[in-house]
N, C-alpha and C positions, 0 to 999 in steps of 0.2 A: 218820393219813392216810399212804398209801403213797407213799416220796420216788422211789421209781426210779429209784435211784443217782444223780438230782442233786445237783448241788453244791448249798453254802449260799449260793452266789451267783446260782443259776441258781432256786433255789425262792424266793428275793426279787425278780427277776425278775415270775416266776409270779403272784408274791404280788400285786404292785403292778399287775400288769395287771387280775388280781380285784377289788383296791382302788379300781381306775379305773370299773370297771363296776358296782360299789358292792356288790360278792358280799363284803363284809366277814368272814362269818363263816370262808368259802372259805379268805381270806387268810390272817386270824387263825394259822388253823391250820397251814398251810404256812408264816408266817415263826414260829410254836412249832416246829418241825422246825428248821428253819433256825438257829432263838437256844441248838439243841442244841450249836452247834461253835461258840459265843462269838462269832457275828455280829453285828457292831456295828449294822448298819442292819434287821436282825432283831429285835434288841432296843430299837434307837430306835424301830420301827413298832408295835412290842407296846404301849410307851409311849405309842404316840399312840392306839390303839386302844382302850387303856382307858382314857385320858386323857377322848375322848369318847363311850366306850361305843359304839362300835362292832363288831360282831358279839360281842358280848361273849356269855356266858350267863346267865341268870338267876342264879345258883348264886352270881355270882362280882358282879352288880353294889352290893352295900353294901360292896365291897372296892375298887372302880376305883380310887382313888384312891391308896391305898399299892402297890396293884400298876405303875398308870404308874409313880410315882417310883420304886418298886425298876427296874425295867425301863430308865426311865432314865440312872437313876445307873449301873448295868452298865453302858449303851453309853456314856455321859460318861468313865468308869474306862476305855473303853476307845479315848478319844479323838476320839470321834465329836460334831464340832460342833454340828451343832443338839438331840441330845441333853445336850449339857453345857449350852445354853441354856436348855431345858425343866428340865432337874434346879435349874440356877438356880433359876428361877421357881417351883419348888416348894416350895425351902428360901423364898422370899422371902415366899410367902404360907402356906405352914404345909400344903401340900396334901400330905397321905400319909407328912408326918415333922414334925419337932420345926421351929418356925420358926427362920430364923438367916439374918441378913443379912451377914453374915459369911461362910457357906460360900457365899450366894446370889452375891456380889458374886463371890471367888473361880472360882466354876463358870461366872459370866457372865464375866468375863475372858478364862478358858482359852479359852473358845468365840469372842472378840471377835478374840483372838489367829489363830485360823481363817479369819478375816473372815467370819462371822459376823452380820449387817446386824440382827437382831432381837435380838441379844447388845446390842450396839453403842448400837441405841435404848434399850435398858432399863439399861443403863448411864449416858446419857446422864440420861435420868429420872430415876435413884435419885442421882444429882450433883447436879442441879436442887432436891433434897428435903437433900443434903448427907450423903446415904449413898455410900460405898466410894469418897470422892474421896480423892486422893493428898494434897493439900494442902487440908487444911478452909475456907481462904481463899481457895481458887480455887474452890469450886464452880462457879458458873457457867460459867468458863473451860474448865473440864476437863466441863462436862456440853456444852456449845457444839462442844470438841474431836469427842468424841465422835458429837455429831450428824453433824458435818461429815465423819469417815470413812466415815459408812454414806452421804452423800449421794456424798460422789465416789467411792462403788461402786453408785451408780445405784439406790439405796433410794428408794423414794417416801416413806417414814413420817422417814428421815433428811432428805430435802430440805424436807419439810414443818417437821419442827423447826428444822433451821438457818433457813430464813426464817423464823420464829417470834424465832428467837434474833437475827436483823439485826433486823427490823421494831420490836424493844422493847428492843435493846442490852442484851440479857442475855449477859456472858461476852464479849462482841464488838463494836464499835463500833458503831453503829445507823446501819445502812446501808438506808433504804429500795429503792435499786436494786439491791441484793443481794438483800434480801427476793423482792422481785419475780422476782428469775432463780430462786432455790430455788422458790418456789410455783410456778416455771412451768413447771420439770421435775418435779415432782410433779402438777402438773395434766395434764400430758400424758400421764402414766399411769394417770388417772382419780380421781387420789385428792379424796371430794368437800370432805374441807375445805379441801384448796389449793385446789381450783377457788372456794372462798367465800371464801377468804382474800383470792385475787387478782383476784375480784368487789369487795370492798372496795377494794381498791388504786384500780383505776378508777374505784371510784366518791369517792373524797377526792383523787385524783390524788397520791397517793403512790408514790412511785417512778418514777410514767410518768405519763403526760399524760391528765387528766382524761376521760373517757368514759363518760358513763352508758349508753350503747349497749352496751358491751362488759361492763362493770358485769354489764348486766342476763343477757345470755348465761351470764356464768359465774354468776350467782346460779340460772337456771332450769337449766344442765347440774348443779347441786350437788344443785339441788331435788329433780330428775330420780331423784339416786341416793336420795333418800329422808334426805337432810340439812337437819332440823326446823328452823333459824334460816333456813336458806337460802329453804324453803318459805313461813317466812314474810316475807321481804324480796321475794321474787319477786310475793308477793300487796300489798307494799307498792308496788311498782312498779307494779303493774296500776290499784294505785288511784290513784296521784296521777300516773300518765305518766309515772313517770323511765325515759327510755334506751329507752319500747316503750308505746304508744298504750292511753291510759286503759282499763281494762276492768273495772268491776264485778264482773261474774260470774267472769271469772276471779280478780280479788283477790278473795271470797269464798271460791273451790273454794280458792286456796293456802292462804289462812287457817286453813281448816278442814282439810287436809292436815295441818299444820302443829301444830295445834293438838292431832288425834287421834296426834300423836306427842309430845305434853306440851312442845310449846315452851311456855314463861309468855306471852311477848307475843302470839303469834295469840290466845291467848283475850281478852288486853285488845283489839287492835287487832278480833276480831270485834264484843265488847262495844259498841266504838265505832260501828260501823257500824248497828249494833243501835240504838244511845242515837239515833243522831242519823238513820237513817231514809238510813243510803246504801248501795244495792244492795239493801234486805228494807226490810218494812216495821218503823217505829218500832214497838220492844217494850221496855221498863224491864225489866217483869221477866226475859226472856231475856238484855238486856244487864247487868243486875246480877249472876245467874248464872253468866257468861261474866266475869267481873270477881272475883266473890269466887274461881274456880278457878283465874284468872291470877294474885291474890294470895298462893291458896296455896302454890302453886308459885314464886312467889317475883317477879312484876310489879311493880316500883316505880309504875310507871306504872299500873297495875290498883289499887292500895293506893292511892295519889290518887285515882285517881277515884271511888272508892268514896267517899273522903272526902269527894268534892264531891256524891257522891249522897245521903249524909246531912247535909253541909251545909245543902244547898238546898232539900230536900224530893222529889229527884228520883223520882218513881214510889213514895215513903216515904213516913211522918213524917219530919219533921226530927227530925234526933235529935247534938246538938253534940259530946255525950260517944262517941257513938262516931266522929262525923267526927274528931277529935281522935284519936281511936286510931287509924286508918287513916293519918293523916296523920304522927301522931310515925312509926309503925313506918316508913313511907318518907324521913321526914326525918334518921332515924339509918341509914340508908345511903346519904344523900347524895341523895335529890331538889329540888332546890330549888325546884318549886312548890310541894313538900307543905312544905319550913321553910317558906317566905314565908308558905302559908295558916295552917299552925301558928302561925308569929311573931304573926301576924291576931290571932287565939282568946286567946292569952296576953298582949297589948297592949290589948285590949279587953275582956276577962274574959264573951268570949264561949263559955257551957259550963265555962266554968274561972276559979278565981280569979284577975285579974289580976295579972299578974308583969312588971312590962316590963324588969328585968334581963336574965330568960330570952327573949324574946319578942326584945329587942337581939340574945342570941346567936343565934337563930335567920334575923332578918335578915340578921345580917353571914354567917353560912352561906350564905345564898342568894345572898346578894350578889358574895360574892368568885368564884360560880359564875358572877356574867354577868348572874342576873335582874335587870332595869330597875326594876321596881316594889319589888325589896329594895334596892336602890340609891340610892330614891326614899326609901325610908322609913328607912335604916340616914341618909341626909341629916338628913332630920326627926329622926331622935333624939338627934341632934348640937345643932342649932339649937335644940330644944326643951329638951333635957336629959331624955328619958323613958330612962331605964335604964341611962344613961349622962350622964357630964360635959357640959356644954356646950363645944361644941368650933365654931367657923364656918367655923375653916379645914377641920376634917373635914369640916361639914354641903358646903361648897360642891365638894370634891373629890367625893362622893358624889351630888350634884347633878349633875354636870358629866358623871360616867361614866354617869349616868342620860339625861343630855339626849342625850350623843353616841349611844345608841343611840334617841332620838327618844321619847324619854317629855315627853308634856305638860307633866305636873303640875312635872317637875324644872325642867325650860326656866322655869317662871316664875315657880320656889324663887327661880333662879339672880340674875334681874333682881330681885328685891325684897333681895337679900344685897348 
């Protein structure tokens, strides 16, 4: 392409207005002119051009890859910030050279040293993981650090972390009204999971004053941007009225939004709606479908119910051996309906031989999680001695936290003790 005696400053220029108007291949070739005289932002554009195969040629796209990072690392060698960022992130993941987190850290550094705000974040990450911190003891501290310079240079992905980093006192003292101020300078710039993040705030009243109204705006602006958990809390809201007037049809539409973006819980919570006949008509089998692909994807809640759909016979056979395997699989990450029901099956030697040592463990699982009915029964195995010693000052403690949240059966453990 013919430069007519422009400068390399002036055919970058050129380039970037082609860039703008998406004449990629146009540019290409004027910032190759341009990367002739060692232009650093010539050579950063080249970088990014075959990074994403942008006007690229056929010829050359099983190469993109080692061509961005040579491209590059040129304009990094030559000083040039957000190409020493990119060069990073090359060595980090292995794309167009030898992996090494070692030169990646380095290259994210020099570029952080720039202020550099994307530098900054993936520094902050690779700290978080316990890569390229200065003190291996401070990780969190120095990956916190980190967040918080990209935030007070007005980063949305840095303010988004640093509330991350108050909200759960990683690195930082766990400041809920902190949190809130970082997600609320990130939401203001649209970013959709501050706006979810401090959709939650409001809605537990963390950090600021409870509002399910407000809750619910920032869960449907998140939705909005096409952010899957959000989609589905905004169709939670529709269904049960929190913070915006019950609507069926729309907690369906978001569910099913939601769901076609592989959130795990809209498939369980459509399931739901399915099983029990609110907003469509009762179907088992579409809600068991909508249940085993929320399992897949990893539903606790989806893996319980299933378990209760072969417990019961639901739209099935009963079938105990596999309510039992739906139920373990949720009970080993921590569901405590599914121990409680679990506890059930193995205390009873229902589908299973009984075991009530294990069936003990699984109540006091649930128990120490809050459930009243393992609360109820980790009582009873006290006072009875099933899997455990007889203990009364246990059974009645266990009793007691059973009754205070209003369980029958406990209340009138408690008066026979």
């Amino acid at each position: 392409m013919e430069r007519n005696n422009k400068s390399a400053e002036e055919l970058c220029k050129d380039a970037m207005k082609l860039y703008g108007e998406k004449k990629y291949k146009e540019a290409l070739e004027l910032w190759k002119t341009a990367a002739e005289e060692n232009n650093a932002e010539a050579l950063y554009m080249l970088g990014i051009c075959y990074n994403y195969n942008l006007g690229v040629d056929e010829a050359y796209k099983d190469n993109c890859a080692a061509l961005a990072s040579g491209y590059f690392q040129k304009a990094a060698d030559l000083g040039h910030a957000d190409a020493q960022c990119f060069a990073g992130l090359c060595y980090l993941h292995g794309i167009g050279v030898e992996k090494s987190e070692t030169k990646a850290v380095e290259l994210l550094k020099k570029s952080a040293e720039k202020n550099c705000t994307a530098a900054m974040n993936n520094l902050g990450l690779l700290c978080d993981k316990g890569i390229g911190a200065e003190d291996p003891k401070k990780n969190d501290e120095e990956s916190f650090a980190w967040f918080a310079k990209s935030a007070a240079l007005g980063d949305s992905t840095g303010q988004l972390y640093a509330g991350i980093a108050y909200y759960e006192g990683n690195g930082v003292r766990r400041d809920y009204v902190e949190a809130v101020k970082m997600y609320s300078l990130a939401a203001q710039q649209g970013l959709a999971e501050a706006l979810f993040r401090l959709g939650e705030c409001y809605d537990d009243g963390e950090g600021v004053n409870e509002n399910p109204i407000e809750a619910f705006k920032l869960y449907k602006l998140a939705a909005q941007k096409n952010h899957a958990k959000a989609q589905c809390y905004v169709g939670y809201c529709y269904e049960y009225g929190l913070g915006v007037s019950r609507n069926m049809g729309e907690a369906l539409k978001w569910y099913t939004v939601s769901a076609q973006n592989n959130y795990f819980q809209a498939y369980c919570n459509l399931g739901c709606c399915y099983e029990e006949g609110r907003g469509v008509k009762k179907d088992m089998k579409t809600a068991i479908g909508l249940y085993e692909k929320g399992a897949e994807l990893g539903s606790l809640d989806a893996m319980f119910n299933l378990g209760n759909v072969y417990a019961f016979g639901k739209g099935v056979k009963e079938n105990a051996e596999l309510a039992i395997g739906y139920y373990a699989e949720a009970a080993e990450s921590g569901h405590a309906a599914a121990q409680y029901n679990l506890a059930q099956h193995l205390m009873y030697g229902i589908g299973i031989d009984e075991d009530p040592e294990e069936a003990f463990k699984w109540y006091s699982e649930s128990a120490s999680q809050g459930d009243a009915d393992a609360q109820y029964a980790v009582g009873l195995c006290y006072e009875e001695g099933m899997g455990v010693e007889v203990d009364l000052d246990e059974a009645k403690e266990w009793y007691a936290r059973a009754a205070a949240q209003g369980n029958a059966r406990a209340k009138k453990a408690l008066k026979k003790l």
